[in-house]
C-alpha positions in Angstrom: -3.9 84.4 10.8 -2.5 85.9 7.7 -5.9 87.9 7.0 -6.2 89.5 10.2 -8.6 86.6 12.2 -8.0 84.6 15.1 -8.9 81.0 14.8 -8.6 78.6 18.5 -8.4 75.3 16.7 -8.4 72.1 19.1 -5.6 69.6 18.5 -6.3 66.1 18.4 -4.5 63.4 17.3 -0.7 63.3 17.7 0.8 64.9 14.5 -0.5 67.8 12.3 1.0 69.5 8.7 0.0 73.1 8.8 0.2 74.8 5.5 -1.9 76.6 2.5 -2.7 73.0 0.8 -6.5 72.2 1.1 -5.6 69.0 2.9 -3.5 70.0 6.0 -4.8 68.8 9.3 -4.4 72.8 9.5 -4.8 74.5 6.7 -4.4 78.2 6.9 -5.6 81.0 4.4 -2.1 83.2 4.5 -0.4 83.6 1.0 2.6 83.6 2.5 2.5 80.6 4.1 3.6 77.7 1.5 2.0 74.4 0.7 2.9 72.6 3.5 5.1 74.6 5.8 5.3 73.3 9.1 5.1 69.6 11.2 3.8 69.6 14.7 4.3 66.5 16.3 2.9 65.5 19.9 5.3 63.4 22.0 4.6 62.9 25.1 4.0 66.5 26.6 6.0 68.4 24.5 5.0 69.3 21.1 7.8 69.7 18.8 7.8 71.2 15.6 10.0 70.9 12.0 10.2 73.2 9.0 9.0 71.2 5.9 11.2 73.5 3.8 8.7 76.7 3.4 9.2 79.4 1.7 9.7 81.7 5.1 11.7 80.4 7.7 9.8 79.6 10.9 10.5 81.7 14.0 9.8 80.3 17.2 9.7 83.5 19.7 11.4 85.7 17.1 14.3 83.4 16.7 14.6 81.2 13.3 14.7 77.5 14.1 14.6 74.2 11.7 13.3 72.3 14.3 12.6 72.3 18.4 10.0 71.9 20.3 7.4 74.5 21.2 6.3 75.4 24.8 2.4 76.9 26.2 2.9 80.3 25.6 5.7 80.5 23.4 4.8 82.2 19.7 5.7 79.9 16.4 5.3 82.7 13.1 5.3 81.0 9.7 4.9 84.4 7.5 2.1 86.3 8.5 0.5 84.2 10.7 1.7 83.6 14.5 0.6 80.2 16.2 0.9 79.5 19.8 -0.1 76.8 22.1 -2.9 77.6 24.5 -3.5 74.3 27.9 -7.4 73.9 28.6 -7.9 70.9 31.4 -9.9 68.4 30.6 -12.8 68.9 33.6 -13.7 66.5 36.0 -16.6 64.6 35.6 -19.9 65.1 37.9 -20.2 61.9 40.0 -23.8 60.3 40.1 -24.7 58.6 43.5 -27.0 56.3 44.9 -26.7 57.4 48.6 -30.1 58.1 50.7 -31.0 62.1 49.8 -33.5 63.9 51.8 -35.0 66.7 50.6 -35.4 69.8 52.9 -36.9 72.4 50.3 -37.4 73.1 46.6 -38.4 76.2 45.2 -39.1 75.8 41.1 -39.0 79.3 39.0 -42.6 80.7 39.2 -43.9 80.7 35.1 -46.7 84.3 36.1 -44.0 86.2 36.9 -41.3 84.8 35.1 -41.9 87.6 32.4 -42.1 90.2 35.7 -39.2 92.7 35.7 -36.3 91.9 38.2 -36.3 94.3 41.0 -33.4 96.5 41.3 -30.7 94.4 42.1 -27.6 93.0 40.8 -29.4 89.6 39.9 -32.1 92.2 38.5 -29.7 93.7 36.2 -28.1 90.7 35.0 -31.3 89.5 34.2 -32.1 92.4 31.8 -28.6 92.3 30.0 -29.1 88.5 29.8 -32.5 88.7 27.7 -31.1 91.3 26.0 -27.7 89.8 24.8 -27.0 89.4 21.0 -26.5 86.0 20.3 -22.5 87.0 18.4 -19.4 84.8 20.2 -16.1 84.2 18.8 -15.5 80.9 17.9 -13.7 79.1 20.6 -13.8 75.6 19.2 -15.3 72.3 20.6 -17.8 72.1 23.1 -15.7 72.0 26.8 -14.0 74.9 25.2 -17.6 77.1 24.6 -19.0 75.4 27.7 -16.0 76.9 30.3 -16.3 80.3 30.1 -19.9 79.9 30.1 -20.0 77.6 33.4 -17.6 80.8 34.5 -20.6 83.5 33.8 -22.9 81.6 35.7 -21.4 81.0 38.6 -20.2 84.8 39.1 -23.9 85.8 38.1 -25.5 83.1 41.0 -22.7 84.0 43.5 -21.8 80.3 43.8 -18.6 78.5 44.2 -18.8 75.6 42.7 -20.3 74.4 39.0 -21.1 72.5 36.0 -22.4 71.8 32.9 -23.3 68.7 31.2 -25.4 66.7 28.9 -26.8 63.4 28.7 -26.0 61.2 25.6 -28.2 58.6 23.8 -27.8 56.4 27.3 -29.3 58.4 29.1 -25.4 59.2 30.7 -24.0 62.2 32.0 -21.0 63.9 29.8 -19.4 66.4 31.3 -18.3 69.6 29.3 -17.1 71.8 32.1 -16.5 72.0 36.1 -15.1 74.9 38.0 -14.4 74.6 41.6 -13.1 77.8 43.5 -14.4 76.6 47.2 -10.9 74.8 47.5 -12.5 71.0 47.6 -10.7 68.1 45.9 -13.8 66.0 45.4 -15.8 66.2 42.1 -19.3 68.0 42.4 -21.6 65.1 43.7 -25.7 64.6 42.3 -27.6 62.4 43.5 -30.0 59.9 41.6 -32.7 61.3 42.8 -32.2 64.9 42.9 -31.1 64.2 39.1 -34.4 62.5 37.7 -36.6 64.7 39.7 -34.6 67.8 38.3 -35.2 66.4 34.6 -39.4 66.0 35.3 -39.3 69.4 36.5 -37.8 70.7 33.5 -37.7 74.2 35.0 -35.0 75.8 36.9 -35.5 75.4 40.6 -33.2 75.6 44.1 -33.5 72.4 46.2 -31.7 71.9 49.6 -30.8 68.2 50.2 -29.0 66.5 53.5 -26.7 63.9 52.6 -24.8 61.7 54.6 -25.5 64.5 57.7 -24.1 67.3 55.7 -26.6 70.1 54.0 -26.3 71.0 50.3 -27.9 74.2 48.4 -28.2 73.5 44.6 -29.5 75.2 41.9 -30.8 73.4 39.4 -31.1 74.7 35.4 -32.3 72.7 32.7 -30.8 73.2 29.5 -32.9 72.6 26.2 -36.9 71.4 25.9 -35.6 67.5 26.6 -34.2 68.5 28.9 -31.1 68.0 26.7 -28.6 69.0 29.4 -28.0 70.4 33.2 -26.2 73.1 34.8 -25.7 72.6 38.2 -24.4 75.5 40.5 -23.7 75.2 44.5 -22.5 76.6 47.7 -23.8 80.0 47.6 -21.6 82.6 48.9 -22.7 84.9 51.7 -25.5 87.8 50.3 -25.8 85.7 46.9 -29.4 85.8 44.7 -32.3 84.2 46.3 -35.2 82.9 45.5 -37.5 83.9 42.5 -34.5 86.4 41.6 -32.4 84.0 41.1 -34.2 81.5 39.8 -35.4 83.9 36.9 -31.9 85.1 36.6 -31.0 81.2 35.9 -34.2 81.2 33.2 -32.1 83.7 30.9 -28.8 81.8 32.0 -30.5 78.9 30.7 -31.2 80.5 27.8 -28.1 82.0 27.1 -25.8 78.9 28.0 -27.8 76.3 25.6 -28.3 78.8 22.4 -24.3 79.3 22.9 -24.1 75.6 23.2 -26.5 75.0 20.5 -24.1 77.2 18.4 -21.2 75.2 18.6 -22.7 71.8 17.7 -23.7 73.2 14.6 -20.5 75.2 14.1 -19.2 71.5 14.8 -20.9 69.8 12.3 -20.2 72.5 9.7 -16.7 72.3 10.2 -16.7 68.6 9.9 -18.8 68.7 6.8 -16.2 70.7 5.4 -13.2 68.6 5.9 -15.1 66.2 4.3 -16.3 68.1 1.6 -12.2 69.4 1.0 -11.1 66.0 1.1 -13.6 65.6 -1.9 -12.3 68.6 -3.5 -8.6 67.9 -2.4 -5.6 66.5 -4.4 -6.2 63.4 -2.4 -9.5 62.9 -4.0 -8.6 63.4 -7.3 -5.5 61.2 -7.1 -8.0 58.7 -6.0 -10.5 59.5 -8.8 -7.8 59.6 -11.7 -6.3 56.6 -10.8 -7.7 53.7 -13.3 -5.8 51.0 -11.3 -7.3 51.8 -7.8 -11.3 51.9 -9.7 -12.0 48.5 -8.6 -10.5 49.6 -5.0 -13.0 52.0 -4.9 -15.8 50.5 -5.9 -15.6 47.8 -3.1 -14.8 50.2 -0.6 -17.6 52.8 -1.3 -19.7 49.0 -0.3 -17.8 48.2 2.7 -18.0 51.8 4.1 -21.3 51.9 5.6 -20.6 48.3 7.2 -19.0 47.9 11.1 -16.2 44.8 10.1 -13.1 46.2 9.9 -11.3 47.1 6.4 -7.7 45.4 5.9 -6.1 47.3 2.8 -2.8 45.8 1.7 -0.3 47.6 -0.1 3.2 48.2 -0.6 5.2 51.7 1.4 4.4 54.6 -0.4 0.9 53.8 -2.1 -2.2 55.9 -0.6 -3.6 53.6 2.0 -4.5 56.7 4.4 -6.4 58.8 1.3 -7.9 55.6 1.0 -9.2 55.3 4.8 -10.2 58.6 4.2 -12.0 57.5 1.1 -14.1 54.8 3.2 -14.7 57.2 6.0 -15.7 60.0 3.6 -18.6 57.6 1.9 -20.0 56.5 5.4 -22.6 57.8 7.2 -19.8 58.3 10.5 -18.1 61.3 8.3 -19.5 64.0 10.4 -17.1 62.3 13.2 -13.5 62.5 13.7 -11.1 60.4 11.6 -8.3 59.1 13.6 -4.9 58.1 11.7 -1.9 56.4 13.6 1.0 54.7 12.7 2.6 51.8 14.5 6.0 52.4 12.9 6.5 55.7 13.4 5.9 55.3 17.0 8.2 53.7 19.6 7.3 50.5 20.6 7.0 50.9 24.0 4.1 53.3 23.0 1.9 51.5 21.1 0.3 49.9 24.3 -0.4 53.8 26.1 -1.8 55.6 22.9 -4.1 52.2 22.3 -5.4 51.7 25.6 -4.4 54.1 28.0 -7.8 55.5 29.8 -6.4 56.9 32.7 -7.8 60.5 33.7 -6.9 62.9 30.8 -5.4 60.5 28.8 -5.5 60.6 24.8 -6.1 57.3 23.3 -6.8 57.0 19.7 -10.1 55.1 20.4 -11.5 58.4 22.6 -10.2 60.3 20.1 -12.1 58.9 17.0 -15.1 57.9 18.9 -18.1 57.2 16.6 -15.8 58.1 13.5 -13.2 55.9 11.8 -10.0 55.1 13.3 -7.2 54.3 10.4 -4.3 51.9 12.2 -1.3 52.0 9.6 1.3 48.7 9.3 -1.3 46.8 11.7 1.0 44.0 11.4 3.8 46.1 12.9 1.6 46.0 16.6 2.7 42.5 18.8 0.3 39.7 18.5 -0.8 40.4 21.8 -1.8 44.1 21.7 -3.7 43.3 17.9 -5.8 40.3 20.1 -6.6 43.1 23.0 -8.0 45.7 20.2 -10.2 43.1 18.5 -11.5 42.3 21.8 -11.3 45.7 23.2 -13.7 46.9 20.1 -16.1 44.1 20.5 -16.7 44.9 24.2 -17.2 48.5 23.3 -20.1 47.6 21.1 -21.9 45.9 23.1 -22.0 47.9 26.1 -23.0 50.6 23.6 -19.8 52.6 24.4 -18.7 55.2 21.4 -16.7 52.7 18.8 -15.1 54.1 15.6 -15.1 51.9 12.6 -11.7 50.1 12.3 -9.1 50.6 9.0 -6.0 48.6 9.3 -3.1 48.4 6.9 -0.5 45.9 6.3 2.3 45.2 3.9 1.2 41.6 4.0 -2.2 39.9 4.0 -0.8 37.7 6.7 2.4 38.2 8.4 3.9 40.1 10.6 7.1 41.7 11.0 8.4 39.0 13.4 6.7 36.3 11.6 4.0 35.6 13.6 0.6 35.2 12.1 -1.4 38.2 12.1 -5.3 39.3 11.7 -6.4 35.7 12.9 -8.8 37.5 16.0 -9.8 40.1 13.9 -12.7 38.8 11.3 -11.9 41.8 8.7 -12.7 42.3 4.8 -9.0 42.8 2.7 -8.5 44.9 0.1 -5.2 44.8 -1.9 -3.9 48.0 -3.2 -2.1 47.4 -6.3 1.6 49.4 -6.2 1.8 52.3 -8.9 3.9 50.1 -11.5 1.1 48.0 -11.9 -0.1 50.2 -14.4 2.3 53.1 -16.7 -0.9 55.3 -17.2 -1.8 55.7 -13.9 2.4 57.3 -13.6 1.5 60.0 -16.2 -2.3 61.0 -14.7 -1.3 61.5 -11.2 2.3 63.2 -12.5 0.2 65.7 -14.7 -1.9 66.3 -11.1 0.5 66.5 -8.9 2.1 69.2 -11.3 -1.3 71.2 -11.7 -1.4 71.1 -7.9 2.2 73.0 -7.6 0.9 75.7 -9.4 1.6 77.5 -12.8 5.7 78.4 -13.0 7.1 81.6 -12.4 6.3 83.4 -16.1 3.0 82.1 -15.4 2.5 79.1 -17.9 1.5 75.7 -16.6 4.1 72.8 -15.7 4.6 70.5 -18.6 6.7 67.3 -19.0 9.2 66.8 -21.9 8.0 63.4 -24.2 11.5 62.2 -23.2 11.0 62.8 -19.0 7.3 61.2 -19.8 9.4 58.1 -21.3 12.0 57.9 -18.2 8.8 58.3 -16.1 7.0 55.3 -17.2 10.3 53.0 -17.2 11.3 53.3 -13.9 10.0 50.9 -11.0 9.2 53.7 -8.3 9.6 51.3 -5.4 8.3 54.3 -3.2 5.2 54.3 -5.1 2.6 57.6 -5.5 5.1 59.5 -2.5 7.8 58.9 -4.6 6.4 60.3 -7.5 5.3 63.1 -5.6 8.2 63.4 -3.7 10.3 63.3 -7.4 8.2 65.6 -9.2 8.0 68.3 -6.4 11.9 68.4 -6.5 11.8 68.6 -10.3 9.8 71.3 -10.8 11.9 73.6 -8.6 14.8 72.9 -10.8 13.4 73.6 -13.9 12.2 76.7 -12.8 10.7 78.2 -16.0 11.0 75.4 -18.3 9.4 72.1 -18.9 10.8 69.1 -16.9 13.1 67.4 -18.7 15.3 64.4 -17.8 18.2 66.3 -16.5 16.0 67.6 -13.2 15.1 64.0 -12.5 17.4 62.1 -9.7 20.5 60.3 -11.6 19.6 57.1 -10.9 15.7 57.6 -12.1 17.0 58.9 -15.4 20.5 56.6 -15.7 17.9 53.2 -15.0 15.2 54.6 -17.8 17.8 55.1 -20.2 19.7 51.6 -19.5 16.2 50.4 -20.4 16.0 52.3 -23.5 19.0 51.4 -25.1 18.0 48.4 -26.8 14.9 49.6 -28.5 16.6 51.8 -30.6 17.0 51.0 -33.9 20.1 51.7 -36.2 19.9 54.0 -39.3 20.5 50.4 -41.8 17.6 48.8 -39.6 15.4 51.7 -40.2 16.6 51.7 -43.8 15.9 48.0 -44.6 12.5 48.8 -43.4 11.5 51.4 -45.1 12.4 50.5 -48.2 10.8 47.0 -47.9 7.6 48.3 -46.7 7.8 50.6 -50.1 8.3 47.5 -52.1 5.4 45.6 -50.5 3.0 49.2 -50.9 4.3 48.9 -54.5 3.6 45.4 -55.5 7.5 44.9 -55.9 7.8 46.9 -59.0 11.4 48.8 -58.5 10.6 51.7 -61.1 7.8 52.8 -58.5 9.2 52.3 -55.8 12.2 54.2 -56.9 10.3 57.2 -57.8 8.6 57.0 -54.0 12.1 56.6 -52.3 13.5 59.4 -54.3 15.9 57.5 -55.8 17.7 56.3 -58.8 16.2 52.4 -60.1 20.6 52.0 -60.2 20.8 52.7 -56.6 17.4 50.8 -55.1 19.0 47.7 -56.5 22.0 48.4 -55.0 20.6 48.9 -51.8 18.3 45.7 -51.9 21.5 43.8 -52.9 23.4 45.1 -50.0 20.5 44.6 -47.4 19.5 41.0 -48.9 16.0 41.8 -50.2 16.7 41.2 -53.4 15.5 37.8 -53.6 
């Protein structure tokens, strides 16, 4: 990072803006980074990368590029800070079975002399620097990434080959946040039913030695948190590893150690995702939002709808903000501590859609893992085929009721009901709609959100703030903007780099913004004998229609006002 930290952030979705503005998917805190400096884009397995025009070029390995694609290990620097790609595997889940277990032996951890010290061995000195540990990690990032090098600890501590850590979710179901195997086995590390409820009445780490299906099995068995709350399991000891009350008060601090650290994360997860909602509050986003008058009604029945589970259609033209608005409804619900998912069905290939919808095959990304309990923004809805809309409805409502994770669904569409091959749309999907008007729909709303997007960019170089010209303001209002807000953003961004130090004027606008404004002036400006002939009749009217005075008012001679009311006819 720019000030000297390191920051592991997890990647999820398919396309991220890094930059300094407060509402990048990565926002960075390095002055010499700009706005919004660089877009990486997942396709497939490669991640490819674009400069968005920063200030500094971008540098992949040394080397400046506009644009390529960016490979584990290789370095991308964007001013002072250096970003590179780091692969964690997603770990293979523990597999629950039914099969018939018989239990040889259990030893549980002995509570008198828990509190004993070790004797003097190497699981006696683990134990001491364990209890003694200061409770300061760096901040590695989601929970499998803080749960792997912690799985690692534990099985070099126990001598054991193969481990893992999980924790069970409001179903009572095992999630998996890491597995290690170094015994060379292909299988996944296999609990029984039994071995598993007993293990969670116990409550207290313990070894048990099972035989199953005519082959022996030495676990050791650690509770995590007072529920318990989650289960590290560790097997296969190696030749000459910890035994027996050693061990299992060795696995006491482990258990310690391993669900503080885990502990730590969840709250260093919800902070962070307090945050991001908090800076969306605070963001430009926001107060685009907030300033707009002609989106207040918008708001109002979205802040209703948000705490709801039927799906929000929004409706609006290109270019108007139907993603701050997901964000909006997501923000205002009780699922913002959880991801917010946003995907587009144009900007991905067709032949796509289908995979990054649906595709649950092992360590694969779909956008409905991805968001989870959160919200799950689907922009141009009506670009998906009828067929692959119908399987989300239906996909959604099954989720539901089997009590799987399901995000809250935001859809967009340029029509309430077509698609773009005609076809009727939204029929299998009983939704609330909610039409975004376009930004010509109202000329104040043009000035507000130019006067904040101009604040946003900054004071100009001699330091005073970015002003518009009365005529720009005029040539502003007039035109259409078909592109809506991005447009204008788009327009005015441009516009100020032009003028440098001085306020915007007409001549930094595109040619065709300023030539259609101007067409659309012409006839409302009046001719000097138009703006003569009335003034000097609204003089006569102020004056009763005595010349003498109204002469004297004017400036003029009583000879001339007659010949001027002769000549313009008001005479009479």
């Amino acid at each position: 990072m720019g000030d000297g930290s390191v920051r592991t952030i997890p990647l999820e979705g398919i396309r991220w803006v890094i930059g300094r503005a407060a509402d990048c998917e990565v926002p960075l805190r390095d002055p010499t980074v700009s706005r919004r400096h660089l877009l990486l884009e997942r396709v497939g397995d490669k991640f490819h990368f674009q400069d968005l025009g920063g200030s500094n070029p971008v540098l992949l390995d040394g080397k400046p590029e506009q644009s390529g694609v960016v490979a584990v290990g290789q370095t991308l620097a964007i001013g002072l800070t250096r970003l590179s790609l780091e692969l964690r595997m997603r770990p293979a889940d523990v597999a629950v079975n039914g099969n018939t277990t018989v239990v040889l032996s259990r030893e549980v951890a002995d509570e008198e002399i828990a509190d004993r010290p070790a004797a003097d061995s190497m699981a006696g000195a683990a134990t001491r620097v364990l209890d003694r540990i200061e409770w300061s990690f760096a901040d590695l990032g989601d929970l499998t990434c803080t749960a792997e090098p912690l799985l690692n600890l534990a099985i070099n501590l126990t001598g054991r080959k193969r481990g893992w850590i999980g924790r069970f979710n409001a179903h009572n179901a095992i999630e998996t946040l890491a597995a290690l195997d170094l015994s060379g086995r292909e299988q996944p590390p296999q609990l029984p039913e039994s071995v598993l409820a007993e293990s969670r009445r116990i409550n207290r780490p313990h070894l048990v030695v099972t035989q199953e299906n005519g082959e022996t099995v030495d676990r050791l068995l650690v509770p995590l948190g007072t529920g318990p709350e989650g289960m590290l399991l560790l097997e296969e000891p190696n030749a000459g590893a910890p035994q027996g009350q050693d061990l299992l008060r060795l696995a006491h601090s482990l258990s310690n150690v391993v669900w503080h650290r885990l502990q730590e994360t969840t709250e260093r997860q919800r902070l962070r995702d307090e945050v991001r909602r908090l800076r969306f509050h605070g963001s430009a986003a926001h107060n685009a939002l907030l300033a707009s008058t002609r989106l207040h009604d918008v708001r109002q029945s979205l802040r209703t709808l948000a705490g709801g589970d039927e799906p929000v259609l929004l409706v609006g033209e290109d270019g108007t903000e139907l993603e701050d608005l997901a964000r909006y409804v997501h923000s205002e619900s009780p699922r913002r501590p959880e991801p917010f998912v946003a995907w587009n069905a144009v900007r991905v290939p067709n032949w796509r859609h289908e995979r990054d919808l649906f595709d649950d095959r092992p360590g694969g990304d779909n956008v409905l893992q991805r968001a989870r309990n959160g919200t799950l923004f689907l922009e141009r809805f009506d670009w998906l085929a009828p067929t692959l809309q119908e399987r989300l409805a239906t996909t959604l409502r099954e989720r539901r009721l089997a009590g799987t994770p399901t995000p809250a669904l935001v859809v967009s569409s340029a029509s309430a009901a077509m698609t773009h091959d005609g076809s009727t749309a939204f029929d299998w999907l009983p939704h609330q709609t909610i039409a975004v008007p376009p930004l010509r729909s109202n000329p104040r709303d043009i000035l507000a959100l130019a006067e904040l997007f101009l604040s946003e960019l900054g004071t100009r170089p001699d330091g005073s703030p970015r002003l518009l010209t009365e005529r720009a303001k005029r040539v502003l209002v007039t035109y259409a903007w078909p592109g809506n807000v991005r447009e204008l953003r788009l327009i005015l961004e441009s516009a100020a780099a032009q003028a440098n130090d001085q306020p915007i004027a007409p001549r930094h606008l595109p040619i065709a913004l300023a030539a259609e404004a101007g067409a659309a002036d012409k006839p409302d400006i009046p001719t000097l004998e138009q703006m003569e002939r009335t003034h000097i009749q609204d003089v006569m009217e102020r004056t009763g229609g005595n010349r003498s005075k109204a002469a004297t008012i004017l400036g003029i001679a009583n000879s001339t006002l007659y010949e001027k009311l002769k000549r313009l006819g008001l005479d009479a």
